[in-house]
Structures are given as C-alpha cells and as structure tokens.
C-alpha positions as YAML, in Angstrom:
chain: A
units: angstrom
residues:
- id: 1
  name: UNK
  ca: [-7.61, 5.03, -15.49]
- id: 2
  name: UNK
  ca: [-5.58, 2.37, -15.95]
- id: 3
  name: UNK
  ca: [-2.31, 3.91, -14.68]
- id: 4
  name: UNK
  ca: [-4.26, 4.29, -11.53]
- id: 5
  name: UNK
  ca: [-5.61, 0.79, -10.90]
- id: 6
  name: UNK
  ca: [-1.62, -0.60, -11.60]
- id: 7
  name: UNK
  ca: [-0.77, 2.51, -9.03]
- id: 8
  name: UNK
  ca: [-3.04, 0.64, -6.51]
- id: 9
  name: UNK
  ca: [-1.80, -2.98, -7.15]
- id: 10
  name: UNK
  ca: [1.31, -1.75, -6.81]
- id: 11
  name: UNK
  ca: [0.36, 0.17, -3.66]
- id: 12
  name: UNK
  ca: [-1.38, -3.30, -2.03]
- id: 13
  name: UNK
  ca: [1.39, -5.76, -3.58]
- id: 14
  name: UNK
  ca: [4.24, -3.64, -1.74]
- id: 15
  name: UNK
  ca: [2.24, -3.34, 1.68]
- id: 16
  name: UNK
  ca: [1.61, -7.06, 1.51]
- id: 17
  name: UNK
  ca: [5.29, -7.58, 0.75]
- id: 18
  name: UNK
  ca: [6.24, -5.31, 3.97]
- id: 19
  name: UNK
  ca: [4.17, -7.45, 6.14]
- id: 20
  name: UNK
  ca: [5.80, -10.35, 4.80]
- id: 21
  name: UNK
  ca: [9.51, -8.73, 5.30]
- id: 22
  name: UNK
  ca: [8.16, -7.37, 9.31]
- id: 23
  name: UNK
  ca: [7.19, -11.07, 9.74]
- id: 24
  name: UNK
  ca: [10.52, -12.40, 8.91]
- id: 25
  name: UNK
  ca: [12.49, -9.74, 11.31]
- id: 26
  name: UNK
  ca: [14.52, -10.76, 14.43]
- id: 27
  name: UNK
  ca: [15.18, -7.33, 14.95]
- id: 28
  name: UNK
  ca: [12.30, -5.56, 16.67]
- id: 29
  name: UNK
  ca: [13.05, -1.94, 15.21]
- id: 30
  name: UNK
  ca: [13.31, -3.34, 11.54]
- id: 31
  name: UNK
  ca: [10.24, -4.96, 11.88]
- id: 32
  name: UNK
  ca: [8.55, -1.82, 13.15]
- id: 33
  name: UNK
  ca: [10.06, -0.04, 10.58]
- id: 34
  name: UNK
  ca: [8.33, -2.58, 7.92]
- id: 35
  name: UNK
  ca: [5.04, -2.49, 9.49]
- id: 36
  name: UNK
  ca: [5.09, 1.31, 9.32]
- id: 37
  name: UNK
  ca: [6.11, 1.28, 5.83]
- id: 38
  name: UNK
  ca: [3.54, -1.24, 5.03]
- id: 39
  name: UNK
  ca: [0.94, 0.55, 7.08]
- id: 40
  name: UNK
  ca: [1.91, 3.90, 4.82]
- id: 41
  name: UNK
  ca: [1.25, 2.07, 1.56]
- id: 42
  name: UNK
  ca: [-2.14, 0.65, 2.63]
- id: 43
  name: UNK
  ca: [-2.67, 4.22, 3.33]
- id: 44
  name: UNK
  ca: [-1.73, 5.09, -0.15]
- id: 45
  name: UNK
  ca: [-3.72, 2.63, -1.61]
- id: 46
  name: UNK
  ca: [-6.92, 3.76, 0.26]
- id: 47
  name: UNK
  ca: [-6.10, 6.96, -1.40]
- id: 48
  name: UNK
  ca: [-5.75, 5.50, -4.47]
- id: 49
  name: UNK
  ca: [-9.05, 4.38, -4.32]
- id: 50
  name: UNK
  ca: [-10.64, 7.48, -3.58]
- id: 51
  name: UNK
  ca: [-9.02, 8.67, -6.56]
- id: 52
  name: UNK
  ca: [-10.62, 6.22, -8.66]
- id: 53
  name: UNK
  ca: [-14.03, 6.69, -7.43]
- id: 54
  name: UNK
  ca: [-13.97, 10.29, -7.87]
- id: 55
  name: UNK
  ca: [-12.39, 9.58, -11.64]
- id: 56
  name: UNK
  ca: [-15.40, 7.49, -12.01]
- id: 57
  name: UNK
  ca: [-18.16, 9.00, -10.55]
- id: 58
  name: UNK
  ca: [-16.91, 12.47, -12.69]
- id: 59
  name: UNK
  ca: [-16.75, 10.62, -15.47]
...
C-alpha cells in the first residue's frame, strides 16, 4: 500500500510541476505539450486512486 500512495504523490507532484513548466512557456506548442503531459498524470493519479480504494475496500 504504501508503494501506491508514493506512486500517487509522485503522480500529483509531477502534474503540478507540468503546470508550473506550461506556465513559464513562451512557446505556445511547449506549453501545450506540458499541459497535456500534466493533464495525463492527473489522469494517472485518479487511477491511482481507484487503485487504492479497491486495495482497501478488498482488504
């Protein structure tokens, strides 16, 4: 359980990051490109969660 809960803070810490990157970007396809990557890990992180609620509620 708790490789999964660092899995999901590391999930959230790097989509926050992205954001932070996109924000910074002059260059309109970079920051697209960030806010899709950051988009995808928020994604994975949702996941991530589901995982762990499953985990717990089998457990």
């Amino acid at each position: 359980m708790i490789a999964f809960l660092a899995k999901l803070e590391r999930f959230e810490d790097l989509a926050t990051e992205c954001d932070l990157i996109a924000g910074r970007q002059a260059d309109g396809s970079k920051r697209e490109l960030y806010l899709r990557l950051g988009a995808h890990y928020r994604q994975l992180a949702c996941d991530m969660r589901s995982v762990i609620a499953t985990v717990d509620a089998a457990a």
